[in-house]
Each structure stands twice: as structure tokens, then as C-alpha cells.
KOLLUM-392933 format. One record per residue: x, z, y of N, C-alpha, C, O in turn; residue number from 1. Coordinates in Angstrom, 1 decimal, padded with zeros to 4 digits. Each point is the difference from the previous one (the first is absolute). Layout:
# KOLLUM-392933
{node {X Z Y} {X Z Y} {X Z Y} {X Z Y} NUM}
...
//
This chain:
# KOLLUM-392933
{node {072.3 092.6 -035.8} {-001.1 -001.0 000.0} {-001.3 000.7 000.5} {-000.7 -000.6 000.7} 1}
{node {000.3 001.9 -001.2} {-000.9 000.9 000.3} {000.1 -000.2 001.7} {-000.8 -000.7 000.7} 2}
{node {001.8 001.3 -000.3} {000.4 000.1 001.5} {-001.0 -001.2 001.0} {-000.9 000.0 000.9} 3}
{node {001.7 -001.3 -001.8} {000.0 -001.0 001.1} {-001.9 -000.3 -000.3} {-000.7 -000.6 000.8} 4}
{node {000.3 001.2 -002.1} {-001.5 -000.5 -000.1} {-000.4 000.9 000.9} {-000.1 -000.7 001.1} 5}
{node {-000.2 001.8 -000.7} {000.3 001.0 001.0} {-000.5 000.0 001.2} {-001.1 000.4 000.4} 6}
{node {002.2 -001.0 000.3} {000.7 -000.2 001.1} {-001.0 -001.2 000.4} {-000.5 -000.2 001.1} 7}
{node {000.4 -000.7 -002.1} {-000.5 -001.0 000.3} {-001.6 -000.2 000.2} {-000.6 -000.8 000.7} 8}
{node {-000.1 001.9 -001.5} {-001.6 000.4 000.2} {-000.1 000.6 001.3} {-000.7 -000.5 000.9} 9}
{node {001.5 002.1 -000.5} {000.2 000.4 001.1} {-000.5 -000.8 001.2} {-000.9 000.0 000.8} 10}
{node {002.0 -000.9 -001.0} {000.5 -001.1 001.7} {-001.3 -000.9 -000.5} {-000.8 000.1 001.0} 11}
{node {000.2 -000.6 -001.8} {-001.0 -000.8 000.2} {-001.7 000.9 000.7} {-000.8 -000.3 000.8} 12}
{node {001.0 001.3 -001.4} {-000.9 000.6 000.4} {-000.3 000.8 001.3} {-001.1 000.6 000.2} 13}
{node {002.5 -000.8 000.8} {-000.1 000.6 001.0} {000.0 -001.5 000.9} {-000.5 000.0 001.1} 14}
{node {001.0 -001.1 -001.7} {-000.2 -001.3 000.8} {-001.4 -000.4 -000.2} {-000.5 -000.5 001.0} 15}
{node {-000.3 000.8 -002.1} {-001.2 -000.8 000.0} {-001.5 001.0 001.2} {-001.2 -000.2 000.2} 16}
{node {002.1 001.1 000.3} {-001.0 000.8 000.8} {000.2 -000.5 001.4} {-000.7 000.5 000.7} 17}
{node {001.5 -001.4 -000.1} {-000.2 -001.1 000.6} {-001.0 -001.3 000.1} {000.0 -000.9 000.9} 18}
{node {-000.7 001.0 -002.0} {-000.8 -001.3 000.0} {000.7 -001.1 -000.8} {000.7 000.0 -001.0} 19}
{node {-001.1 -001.2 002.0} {000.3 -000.9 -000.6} {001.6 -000.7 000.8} {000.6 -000.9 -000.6} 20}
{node {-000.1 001.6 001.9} {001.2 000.4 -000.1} {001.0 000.4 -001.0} {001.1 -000.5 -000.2} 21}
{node {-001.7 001.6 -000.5} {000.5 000.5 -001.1} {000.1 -000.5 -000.9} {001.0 000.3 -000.6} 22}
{node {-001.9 -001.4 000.1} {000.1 -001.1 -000.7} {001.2 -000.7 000.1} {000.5 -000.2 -001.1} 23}
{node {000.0 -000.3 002.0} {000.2 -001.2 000.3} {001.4 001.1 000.0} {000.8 -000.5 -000.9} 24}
{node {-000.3 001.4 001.3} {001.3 000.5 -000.1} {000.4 000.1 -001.4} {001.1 -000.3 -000.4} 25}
{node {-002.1 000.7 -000.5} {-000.1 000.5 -001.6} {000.5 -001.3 -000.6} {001.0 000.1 -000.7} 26}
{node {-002.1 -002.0 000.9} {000.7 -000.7 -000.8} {001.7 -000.1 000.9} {001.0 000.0 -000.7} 27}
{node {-000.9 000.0 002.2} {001.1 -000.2 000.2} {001.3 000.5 -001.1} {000.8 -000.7 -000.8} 28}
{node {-000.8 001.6 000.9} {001.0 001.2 -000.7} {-000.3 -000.6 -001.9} {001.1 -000.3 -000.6} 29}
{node {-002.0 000.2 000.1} {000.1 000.1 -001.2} {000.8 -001.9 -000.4} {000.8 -000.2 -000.8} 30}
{node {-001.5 -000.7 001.9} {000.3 -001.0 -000.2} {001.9 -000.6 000.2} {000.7 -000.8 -000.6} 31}
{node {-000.4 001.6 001.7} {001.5 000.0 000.1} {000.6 001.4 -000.5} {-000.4 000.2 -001.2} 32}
{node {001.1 000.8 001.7} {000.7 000.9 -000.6} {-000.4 001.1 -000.2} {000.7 001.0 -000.2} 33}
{node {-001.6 -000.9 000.1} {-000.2 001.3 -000.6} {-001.2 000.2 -000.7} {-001.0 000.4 000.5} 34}
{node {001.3 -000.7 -001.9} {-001.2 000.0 -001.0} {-001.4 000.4 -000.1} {000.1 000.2 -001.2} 35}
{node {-001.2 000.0 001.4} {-001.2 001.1 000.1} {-000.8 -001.1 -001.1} {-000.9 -000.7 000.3} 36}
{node {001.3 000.9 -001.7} {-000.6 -000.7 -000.9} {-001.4 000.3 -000.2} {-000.1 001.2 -000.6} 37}
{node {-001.2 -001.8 000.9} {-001.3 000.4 -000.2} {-000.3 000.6 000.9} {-001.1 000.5 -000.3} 38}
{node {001.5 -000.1 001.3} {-000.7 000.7 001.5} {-000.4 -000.6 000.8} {-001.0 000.3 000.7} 39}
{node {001.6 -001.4 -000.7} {-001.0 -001.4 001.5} {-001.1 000.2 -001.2} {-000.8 000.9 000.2} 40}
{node {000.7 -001.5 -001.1} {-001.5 -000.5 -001.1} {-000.9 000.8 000.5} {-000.9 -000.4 000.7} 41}
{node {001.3 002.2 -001.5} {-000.7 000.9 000.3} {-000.4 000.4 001.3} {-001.2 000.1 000.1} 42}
{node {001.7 000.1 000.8} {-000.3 000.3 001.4} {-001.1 -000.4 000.6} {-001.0 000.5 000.5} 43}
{node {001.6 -002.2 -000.7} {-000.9 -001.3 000.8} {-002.0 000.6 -001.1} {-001.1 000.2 000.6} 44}
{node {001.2 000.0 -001.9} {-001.1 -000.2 -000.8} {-000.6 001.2 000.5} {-001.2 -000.2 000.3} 45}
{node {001.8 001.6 -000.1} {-000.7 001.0 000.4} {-000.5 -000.2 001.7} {-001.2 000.2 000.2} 46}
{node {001.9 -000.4 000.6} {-000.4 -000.3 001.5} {-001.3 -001.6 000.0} {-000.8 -000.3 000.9} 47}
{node {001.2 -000.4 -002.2} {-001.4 -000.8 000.6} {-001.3 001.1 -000.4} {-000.7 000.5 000.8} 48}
{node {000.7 -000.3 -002.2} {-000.7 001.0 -000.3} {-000.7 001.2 000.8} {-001.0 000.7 -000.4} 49}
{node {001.8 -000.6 001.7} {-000.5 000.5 000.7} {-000.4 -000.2 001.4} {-000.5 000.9 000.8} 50}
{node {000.8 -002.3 -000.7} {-000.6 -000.6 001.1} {-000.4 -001.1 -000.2} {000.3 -000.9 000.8} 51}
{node {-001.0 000.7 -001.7} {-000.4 -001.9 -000.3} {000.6 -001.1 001.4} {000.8 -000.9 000.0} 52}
{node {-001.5 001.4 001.1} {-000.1 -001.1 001.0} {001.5 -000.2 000.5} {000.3 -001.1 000.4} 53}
{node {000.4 002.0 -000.4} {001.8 -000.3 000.3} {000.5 -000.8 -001.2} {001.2 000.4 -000.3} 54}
{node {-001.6 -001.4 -000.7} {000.6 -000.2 -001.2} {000.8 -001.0 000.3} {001.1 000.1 -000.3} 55}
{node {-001.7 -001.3 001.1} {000.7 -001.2 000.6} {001.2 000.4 000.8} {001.0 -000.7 000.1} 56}
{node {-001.0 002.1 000.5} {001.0 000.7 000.9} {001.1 000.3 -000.7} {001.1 -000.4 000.3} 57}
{node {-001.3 001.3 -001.5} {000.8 000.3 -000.6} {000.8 -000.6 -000.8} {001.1 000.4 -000.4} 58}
{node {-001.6 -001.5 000.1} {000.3 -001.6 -000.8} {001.0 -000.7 000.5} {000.7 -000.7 -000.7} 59}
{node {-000.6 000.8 002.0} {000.5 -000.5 001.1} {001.4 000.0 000.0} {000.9 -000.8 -000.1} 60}
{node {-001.3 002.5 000.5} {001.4 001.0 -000.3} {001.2 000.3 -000.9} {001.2 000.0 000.1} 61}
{node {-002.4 000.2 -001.2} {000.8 -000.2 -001.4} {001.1 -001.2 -000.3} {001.1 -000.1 -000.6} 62}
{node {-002.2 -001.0 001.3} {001.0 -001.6 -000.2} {000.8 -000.1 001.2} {-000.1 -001.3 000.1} 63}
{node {000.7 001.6 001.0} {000.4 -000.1 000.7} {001.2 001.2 000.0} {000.7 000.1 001.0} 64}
{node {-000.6 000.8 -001.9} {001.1 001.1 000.0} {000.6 -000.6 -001.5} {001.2 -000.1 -000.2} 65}
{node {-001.9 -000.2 -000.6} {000.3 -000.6 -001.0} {001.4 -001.3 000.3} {001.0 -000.2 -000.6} 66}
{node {-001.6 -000.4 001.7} {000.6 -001.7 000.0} {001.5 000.5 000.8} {001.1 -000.4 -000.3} 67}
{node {-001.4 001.3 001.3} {000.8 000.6 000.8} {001.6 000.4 -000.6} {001.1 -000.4 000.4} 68}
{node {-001.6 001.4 -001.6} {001.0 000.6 -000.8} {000.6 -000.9 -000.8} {001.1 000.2 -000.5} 69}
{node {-002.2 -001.5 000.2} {001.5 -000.8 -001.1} {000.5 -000.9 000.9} {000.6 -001.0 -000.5} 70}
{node {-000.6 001.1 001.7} {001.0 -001.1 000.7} {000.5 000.8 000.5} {000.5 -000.4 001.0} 71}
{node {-000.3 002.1 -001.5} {000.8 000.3 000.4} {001.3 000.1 -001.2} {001.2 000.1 000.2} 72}
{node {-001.8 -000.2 -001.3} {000.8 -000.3 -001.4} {000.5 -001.9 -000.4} {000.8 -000.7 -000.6} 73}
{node {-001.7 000.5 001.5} {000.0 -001.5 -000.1} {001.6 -000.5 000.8} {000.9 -000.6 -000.6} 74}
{node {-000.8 001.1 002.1} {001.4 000.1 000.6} {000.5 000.6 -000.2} {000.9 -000.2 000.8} 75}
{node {-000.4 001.2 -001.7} {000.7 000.7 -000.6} {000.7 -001.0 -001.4} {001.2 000.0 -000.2} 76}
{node {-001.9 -000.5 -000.6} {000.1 -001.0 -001.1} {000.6 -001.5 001.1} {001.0 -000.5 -000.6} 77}
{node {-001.1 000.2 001.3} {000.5 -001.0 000.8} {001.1 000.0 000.7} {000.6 -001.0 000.4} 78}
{node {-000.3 002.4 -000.1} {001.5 000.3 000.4} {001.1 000.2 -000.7} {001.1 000.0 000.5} 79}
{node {-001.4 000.4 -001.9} {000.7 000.1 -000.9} {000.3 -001.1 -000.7} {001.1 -000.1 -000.7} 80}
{node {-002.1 -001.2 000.7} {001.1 -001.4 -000.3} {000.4 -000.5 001.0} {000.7 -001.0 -000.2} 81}
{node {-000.8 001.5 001.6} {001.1 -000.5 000.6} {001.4 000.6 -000.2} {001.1 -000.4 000.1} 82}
{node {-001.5 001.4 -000.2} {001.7 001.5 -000.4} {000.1 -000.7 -001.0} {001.1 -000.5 000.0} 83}
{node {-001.9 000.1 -001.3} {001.0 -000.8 -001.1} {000.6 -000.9 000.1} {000.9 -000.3 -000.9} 84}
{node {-001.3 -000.5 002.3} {000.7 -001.4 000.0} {-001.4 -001.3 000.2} {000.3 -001.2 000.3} 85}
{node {-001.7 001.6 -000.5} {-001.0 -000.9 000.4} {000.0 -001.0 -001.4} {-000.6 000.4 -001.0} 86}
{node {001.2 -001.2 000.9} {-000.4 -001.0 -000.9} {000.9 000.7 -001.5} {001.0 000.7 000.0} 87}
{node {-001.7 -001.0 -001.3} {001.2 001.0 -001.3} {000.0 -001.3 -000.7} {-001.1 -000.5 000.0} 88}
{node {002.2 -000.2 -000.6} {000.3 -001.5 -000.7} {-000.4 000.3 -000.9} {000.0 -001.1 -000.6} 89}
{node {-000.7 002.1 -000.4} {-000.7 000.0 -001.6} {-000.9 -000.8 -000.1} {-000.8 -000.4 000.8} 90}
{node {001.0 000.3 -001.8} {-001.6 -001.4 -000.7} {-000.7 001.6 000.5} {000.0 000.3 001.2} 91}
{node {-000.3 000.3 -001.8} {-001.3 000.6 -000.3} {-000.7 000.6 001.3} {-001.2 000.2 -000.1} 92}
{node {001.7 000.1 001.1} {-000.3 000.3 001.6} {-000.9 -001.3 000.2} {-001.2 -000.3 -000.2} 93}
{node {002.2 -000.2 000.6} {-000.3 -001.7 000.0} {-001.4 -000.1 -000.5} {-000.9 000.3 000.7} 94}
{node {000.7 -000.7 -002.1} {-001.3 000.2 -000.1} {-001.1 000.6 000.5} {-001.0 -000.6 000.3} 95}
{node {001.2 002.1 -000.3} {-000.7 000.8 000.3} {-000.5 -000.2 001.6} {-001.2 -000.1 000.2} 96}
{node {002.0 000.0 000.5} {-000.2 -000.6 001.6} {-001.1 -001.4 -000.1} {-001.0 -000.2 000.6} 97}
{node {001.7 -000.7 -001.7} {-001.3 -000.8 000.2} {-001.0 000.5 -000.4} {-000.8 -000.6 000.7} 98}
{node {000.0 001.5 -001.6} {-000.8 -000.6 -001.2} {-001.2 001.5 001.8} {-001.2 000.1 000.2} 99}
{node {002.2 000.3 000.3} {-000.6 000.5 001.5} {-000.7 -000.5 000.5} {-001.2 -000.1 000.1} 100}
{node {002.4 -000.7 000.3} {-000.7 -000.7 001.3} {-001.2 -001.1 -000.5} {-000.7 -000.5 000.9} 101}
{node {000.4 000.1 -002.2} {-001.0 -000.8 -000.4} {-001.1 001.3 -000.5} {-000.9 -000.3 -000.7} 102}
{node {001.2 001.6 001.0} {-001.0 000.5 -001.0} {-000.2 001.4 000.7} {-000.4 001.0 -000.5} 103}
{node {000.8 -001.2 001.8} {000.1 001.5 001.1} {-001.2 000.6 000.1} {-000.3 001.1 -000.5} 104}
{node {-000.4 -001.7 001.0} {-001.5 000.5 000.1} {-000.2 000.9 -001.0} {000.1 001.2 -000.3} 105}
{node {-000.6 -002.4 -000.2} {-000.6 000.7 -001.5} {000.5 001.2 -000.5} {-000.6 001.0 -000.4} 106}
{node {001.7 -001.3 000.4} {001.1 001.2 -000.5} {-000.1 001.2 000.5} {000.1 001.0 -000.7} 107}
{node {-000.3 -000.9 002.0} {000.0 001.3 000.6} {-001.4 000.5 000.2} {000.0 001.2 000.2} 108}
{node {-001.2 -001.9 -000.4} {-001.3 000.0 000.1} {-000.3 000.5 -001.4} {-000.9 000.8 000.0} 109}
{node {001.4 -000.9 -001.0} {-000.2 000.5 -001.5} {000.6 001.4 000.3} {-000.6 000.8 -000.7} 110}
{node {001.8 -000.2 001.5} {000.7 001.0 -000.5} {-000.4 000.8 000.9} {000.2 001.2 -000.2} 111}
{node {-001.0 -001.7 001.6} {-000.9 000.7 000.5} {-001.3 001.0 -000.1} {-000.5 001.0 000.5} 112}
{node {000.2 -002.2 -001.6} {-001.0 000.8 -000.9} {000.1 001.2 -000.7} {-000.9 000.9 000.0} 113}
{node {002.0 -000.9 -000.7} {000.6 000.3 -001.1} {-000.1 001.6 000.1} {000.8 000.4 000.9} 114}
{node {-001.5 000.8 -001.7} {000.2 001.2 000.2} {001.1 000.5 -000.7} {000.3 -000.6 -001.1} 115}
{node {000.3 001.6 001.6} {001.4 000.8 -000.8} {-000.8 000.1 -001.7} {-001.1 000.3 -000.6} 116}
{node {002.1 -000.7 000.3} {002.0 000.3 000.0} {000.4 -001.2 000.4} {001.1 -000.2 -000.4} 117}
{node {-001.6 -000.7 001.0} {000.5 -001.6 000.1} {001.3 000.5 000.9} {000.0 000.9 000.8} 118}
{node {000.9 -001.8 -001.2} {001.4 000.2 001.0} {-000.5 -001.1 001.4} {000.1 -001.2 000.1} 119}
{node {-000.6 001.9 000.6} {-000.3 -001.1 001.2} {000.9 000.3 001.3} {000.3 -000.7 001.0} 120}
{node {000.0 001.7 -001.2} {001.3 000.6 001.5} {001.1 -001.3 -000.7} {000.7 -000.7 000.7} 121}
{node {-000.7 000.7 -002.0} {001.4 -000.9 -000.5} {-000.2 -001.6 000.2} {001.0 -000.7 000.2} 122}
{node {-002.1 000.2 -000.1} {-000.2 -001.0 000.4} {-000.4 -000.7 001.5} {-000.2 -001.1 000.5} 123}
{node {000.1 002.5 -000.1} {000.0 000.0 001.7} {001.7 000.1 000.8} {000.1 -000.3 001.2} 124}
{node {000.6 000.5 -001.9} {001.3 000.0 000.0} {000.7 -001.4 000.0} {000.5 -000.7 000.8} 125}
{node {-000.9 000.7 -002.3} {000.4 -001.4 -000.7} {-000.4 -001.7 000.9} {000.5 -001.1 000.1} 126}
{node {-002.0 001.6 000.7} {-000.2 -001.3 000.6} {000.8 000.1 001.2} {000.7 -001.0 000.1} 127}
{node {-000.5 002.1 000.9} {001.0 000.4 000.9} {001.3 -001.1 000.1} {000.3 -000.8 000.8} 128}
{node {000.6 001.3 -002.5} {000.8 -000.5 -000.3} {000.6 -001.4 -000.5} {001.1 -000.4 -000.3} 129}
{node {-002.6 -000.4 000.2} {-000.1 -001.4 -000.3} {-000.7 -000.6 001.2} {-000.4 -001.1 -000.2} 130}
{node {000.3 001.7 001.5} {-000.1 -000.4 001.0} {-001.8 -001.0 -000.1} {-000.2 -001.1 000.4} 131}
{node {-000.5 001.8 -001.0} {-001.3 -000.4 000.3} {-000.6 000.1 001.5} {000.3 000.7 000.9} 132}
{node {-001.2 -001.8 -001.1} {-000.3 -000.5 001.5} {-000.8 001.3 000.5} {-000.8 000.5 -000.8} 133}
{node {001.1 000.3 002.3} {-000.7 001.1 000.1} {-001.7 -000.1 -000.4} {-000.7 000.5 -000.8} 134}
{node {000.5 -001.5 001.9} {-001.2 -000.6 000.4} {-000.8 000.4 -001.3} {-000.8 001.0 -000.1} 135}
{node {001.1 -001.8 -000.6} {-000.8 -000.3 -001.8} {000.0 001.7 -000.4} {-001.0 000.5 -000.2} 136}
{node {002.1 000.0 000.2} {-000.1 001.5 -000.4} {-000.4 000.9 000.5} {000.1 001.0 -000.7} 137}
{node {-000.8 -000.8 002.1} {-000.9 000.4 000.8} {-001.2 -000.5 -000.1} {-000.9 000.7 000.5} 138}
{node {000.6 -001.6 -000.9} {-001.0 -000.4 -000.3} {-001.0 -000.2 -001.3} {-001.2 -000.1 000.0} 139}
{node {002.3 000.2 -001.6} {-000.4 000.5 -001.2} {-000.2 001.7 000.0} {-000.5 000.7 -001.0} 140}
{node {001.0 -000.1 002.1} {-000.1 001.4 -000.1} {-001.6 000.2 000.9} {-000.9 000.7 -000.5} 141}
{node {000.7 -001.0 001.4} {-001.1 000.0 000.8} {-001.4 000.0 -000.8} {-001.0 000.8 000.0} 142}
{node {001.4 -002.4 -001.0} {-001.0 -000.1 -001.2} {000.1 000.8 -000.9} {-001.1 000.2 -000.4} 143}
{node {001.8 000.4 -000.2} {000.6 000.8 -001.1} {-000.8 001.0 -000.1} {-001.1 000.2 -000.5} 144}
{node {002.0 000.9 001.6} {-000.5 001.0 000.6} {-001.1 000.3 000.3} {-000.5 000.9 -000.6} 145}
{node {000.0 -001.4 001.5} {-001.5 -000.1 000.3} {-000.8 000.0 -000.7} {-000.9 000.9 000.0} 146}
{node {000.8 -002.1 -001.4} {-000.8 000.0 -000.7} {-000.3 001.5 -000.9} {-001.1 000.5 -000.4} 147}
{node {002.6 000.1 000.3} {000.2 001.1 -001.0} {-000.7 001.3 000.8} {-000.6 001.0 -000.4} 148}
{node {000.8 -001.2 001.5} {-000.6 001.5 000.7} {-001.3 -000.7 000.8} {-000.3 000.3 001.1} 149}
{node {-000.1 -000.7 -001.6} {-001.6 -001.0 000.1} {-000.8 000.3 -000.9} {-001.2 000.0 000.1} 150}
{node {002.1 000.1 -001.2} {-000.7 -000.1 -001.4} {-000.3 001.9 -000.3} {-001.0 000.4 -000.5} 151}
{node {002.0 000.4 000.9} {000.1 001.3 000.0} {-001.2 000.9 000.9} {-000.7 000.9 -000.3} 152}
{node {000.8 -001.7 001.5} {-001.2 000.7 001.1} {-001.1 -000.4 -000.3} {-000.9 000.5 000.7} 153}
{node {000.5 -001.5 -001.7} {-001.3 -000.2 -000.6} {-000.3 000.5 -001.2} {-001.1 000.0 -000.5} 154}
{node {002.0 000.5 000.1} {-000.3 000.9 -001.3} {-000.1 001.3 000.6} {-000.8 000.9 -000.5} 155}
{node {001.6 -000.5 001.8} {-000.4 001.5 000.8} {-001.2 000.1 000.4} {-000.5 001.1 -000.1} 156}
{node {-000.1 -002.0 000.6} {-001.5 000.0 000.8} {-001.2 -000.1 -001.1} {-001.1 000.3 000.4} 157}
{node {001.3 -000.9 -001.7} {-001.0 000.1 -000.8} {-000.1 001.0 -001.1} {-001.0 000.4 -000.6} 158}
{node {002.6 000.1 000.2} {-000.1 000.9 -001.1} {000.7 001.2 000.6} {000.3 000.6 -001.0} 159}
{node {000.2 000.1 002.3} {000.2 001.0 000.3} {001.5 000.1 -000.5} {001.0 -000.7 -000.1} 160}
{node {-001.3 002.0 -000.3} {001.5 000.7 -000.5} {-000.1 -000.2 -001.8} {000.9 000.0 -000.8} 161}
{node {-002.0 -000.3 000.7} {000.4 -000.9 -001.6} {001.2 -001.3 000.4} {000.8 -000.1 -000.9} 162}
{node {-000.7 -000.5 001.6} {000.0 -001.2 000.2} {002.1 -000.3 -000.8} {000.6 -000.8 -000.7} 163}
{node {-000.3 002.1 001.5} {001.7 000.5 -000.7} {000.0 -000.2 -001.5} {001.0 -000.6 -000.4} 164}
{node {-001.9 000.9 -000.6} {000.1 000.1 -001.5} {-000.7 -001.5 -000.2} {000.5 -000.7 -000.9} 165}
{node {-001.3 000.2 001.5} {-000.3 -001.4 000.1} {001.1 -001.2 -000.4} {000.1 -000.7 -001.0} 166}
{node {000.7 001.1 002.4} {000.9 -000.9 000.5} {001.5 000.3 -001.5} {000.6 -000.9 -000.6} 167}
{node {-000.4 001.8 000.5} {000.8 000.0 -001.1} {-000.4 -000.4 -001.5} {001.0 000.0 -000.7} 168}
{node {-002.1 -000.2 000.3} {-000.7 -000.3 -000.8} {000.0 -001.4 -000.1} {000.3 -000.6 -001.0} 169}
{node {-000.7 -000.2 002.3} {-000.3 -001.8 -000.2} {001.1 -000.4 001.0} {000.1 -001.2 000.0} 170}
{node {000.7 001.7 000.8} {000.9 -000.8 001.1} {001.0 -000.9 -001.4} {000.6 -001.1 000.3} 171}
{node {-000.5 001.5 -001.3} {001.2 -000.9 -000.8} {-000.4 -001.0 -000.1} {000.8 -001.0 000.3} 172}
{node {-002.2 000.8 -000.9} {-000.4 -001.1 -000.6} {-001.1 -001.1 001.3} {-000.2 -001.2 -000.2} 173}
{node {-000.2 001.9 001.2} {-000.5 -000.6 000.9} {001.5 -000.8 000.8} {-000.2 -001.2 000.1} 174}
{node {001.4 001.7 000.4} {001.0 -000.6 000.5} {001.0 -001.0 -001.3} {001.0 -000.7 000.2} 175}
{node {-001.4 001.0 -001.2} {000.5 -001.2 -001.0} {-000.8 -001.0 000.2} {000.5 -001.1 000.0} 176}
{node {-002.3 001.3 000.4} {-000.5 -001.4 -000.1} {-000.2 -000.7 001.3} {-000.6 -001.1 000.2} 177}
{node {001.2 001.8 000.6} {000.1 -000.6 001.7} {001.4 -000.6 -000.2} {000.1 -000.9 000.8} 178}
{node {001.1 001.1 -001.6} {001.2 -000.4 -000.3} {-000.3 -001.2 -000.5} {000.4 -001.0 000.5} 179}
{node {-001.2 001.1 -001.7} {-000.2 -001.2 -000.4} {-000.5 -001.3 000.5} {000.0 -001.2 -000.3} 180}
{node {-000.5 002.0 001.4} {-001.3 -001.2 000.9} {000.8 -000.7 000.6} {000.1 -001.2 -000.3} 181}
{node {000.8 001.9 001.4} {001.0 -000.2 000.7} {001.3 -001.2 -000.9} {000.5 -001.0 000.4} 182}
{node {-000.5 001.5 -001.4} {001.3 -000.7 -000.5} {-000.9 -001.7 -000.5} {000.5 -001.1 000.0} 183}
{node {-001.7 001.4 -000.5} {-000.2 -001.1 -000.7} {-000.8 -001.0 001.5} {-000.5 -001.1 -000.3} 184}
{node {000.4 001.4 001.6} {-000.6 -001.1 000.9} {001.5 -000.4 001.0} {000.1 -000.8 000.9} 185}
{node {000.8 001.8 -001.4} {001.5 -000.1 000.4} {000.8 -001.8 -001.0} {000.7 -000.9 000.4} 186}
{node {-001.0 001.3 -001.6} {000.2 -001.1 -000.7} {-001.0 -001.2 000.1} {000.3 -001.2 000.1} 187}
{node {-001.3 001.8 -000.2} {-000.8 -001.5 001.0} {000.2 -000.3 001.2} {-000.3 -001.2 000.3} 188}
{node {000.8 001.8 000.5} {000.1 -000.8 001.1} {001.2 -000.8 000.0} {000.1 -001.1 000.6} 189}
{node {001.0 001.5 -001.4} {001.1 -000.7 000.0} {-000.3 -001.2 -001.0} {000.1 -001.2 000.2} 190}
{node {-000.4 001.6 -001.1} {-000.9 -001.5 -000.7} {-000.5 -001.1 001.1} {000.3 -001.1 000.2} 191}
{node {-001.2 001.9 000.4} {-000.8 -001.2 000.8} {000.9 -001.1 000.7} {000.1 -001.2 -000.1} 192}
{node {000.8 002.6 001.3} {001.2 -001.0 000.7} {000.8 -001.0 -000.7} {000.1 -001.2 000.4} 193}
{node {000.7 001.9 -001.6} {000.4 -001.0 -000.9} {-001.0 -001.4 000.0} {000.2 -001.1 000.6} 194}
{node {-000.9 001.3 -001.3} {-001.3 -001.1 -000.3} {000.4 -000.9 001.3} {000.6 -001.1 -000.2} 195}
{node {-000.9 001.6 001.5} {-000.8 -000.7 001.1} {001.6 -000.9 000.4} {000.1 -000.9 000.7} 196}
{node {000.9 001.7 -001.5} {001.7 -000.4 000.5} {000.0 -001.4 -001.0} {000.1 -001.2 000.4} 197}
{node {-000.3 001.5 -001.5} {-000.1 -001.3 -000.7} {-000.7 -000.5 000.7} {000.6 -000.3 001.0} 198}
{node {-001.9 -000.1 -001.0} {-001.0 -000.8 000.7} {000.6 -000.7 000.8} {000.4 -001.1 -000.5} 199}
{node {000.0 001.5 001.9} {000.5 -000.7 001.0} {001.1 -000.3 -000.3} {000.2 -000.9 000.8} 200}
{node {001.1 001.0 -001.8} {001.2 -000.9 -000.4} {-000.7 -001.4 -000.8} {000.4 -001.2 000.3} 201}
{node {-001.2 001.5 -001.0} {-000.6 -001.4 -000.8} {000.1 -001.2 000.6} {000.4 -001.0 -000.6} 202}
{node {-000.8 001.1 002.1} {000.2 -001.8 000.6} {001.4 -000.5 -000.1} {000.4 -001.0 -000.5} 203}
{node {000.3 002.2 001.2} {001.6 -000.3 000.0} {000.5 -000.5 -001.4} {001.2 -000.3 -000.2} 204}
//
């Protein structure tokens, strides 16, 4: 375990001397196979830190090696229910496929957020394997992501290399209340449609 923590500071720190290339290879790698837990964060926080005006650049990168690597886990989770067979006759699949596809977005936009230990490689899998719409999943990661390494390079440009003890200090409770936000204009909006669904059956 030492090893792979290691191995894995090493390779980030010889990718992040690339820029914002390096970036963008760093979430690649961490976001598909090959773990670098807290190295995109850190990297991205110290390089804005030291370039304010590349922050949008690096932001960029970050989200775009990020999105890269889970569709690279994303087809990997989708070839594997076709090797199972594609469709599984359990009630409980079954469900789960639907409670997806009515709740994809969101779903993947919350776990986007989400800082470790969250199992999010398992749910980047799992949507793979329930055949979520790419489109929507490229596109909760875009928002996801972005916001999170948005939120990071603004904490690099105003609080420096404090900004690392920051970010571990409030990322729990700041991404519980963006979860929250998310989930509760998530259930309003489906309220609303419901609502507007009744509405228009009433003449009938």
C-alpha cells in the first residue's frame, strides 16, 4: 500500500511538471485505471497558486482528463453487461436501471462531486453497466467536475498553499450542501412536471 502511495505521488509529480497537460493526463489516469488519490486536487491547487491567470486553463484540463478516464471505465462497465448477457431478469437490476434512467443526471452529478472515499470508479462502472445514456453522463461529469476543480483553483488563487488544509477541512460539508441543493431542485423539478402532467390530463 506504501508502494502504490509511492509510486503514485512520484508519477504525479513528474506529470504535473507538464502544466496543464499534466493535468489533464493526472485526472486521466486517476479517473480510469490507475488510482493517483489526491494528486489531480493537489497539483491543479498548487499550479494555480502559481499562476493565477492559467486557472480557467487548468480547469479545463483537469475536467476534460477527468471526463476522458471515466468513459474510459464507463466502456469498460458497458462491455461487461454485454459479456453478461445485456439485459439480467432480477427484480432488483430491474429496478435499479430504472430508478437511472429517471435519476441519471443527478446521480452522477452528486458523485462527481463527491471527495474520496466515495466509491465513484464503482458507480462509473455500474452506470456503464446499466447502460446509461452517454450523452447525460458526459454531461453530469462536465458539470460535476468542473464545478469541483473550479471550486479548488479558487481556493488556490486566494489562499495559496494554505488552500490544501482548507480544502480538507470544509470540502465535506461544503459538497454535502451542494448534494443537498442538487437533490432537493432535483425533486422539485420532478414535482413540477408531475404537477404540469396532471394539469394537462384534467380536461381528458
Amino acid at each position: 500500500m506504501q508502494f502504490i502511495k509511492s509510486f503514485s505521488l512520484k508519477l504525479g509529480s513528474v506529470l504535473a511538471l507538464y502544466g496543464g497537460w499534466g493535468l489533464c493526463a493526472i485526472s486521466f489516469l486517476d479517473s480510469s485505471l490507475i488510482p493517483l488519490p489526491g494528486v489531480n486536487d493537489l497539483a491543479l491547487i498548487v499550479m494555480v497558486s502559481k499562476h493565477p491567470l492559467r486557472a480557467p486553463f487548468y480547469v479545463l484540463m483537469s475536467t476534460i482528463g477527468s471526463i476522458l478516464g471515466c468513459y474510459v471505465l464507463y466502456g469498460m462497465g458497458r462491455a461487461g453487461g454485454k459479456l453478461a448477457g445485456g439485459e439480467v431478469p432480477s427484480e432488483k437490476p430491474s429496478r435499479a436501471r430504472r430508478w437511472l434512467e429517471r435519476n441519471d443526471f443527478a446521480s452522477m452529478l452528486v458523485m462527481s462531486l463527491l471527495p474520496p472515499p466515495a466509491p465513484f470508479k464503482a458507480f462509473v462502472l455500474a452506470a456503464g453497466g446499466l447502460r446509461m445514456n452517454a450523452l447525460n453522463f458526459g454531461a453530469a461529469l462536465l458539470v460535476g467536475r468542473g464545478l469541483r476543480f473550479a471550486a479548488e483553483a479558487w481556493l488556490g488563487v486566494h489562499y495559496g498553499a494554505e488552500a490544501q488544509a482548507y480544502l480538507k477541512a470544509n470540502f465535506g460539508w461544503v459538497s454535502l450542501l451542494t448534494i443537498l441543493v442538487i437533490v432537493g431542485l432535483t425533486l422539485l423539478s420532478r414535482w413540477w412536471k408531475s404537477g404540469r402532467a396532471a394539469g394537462s390530463g384534467d380536461p381528458a
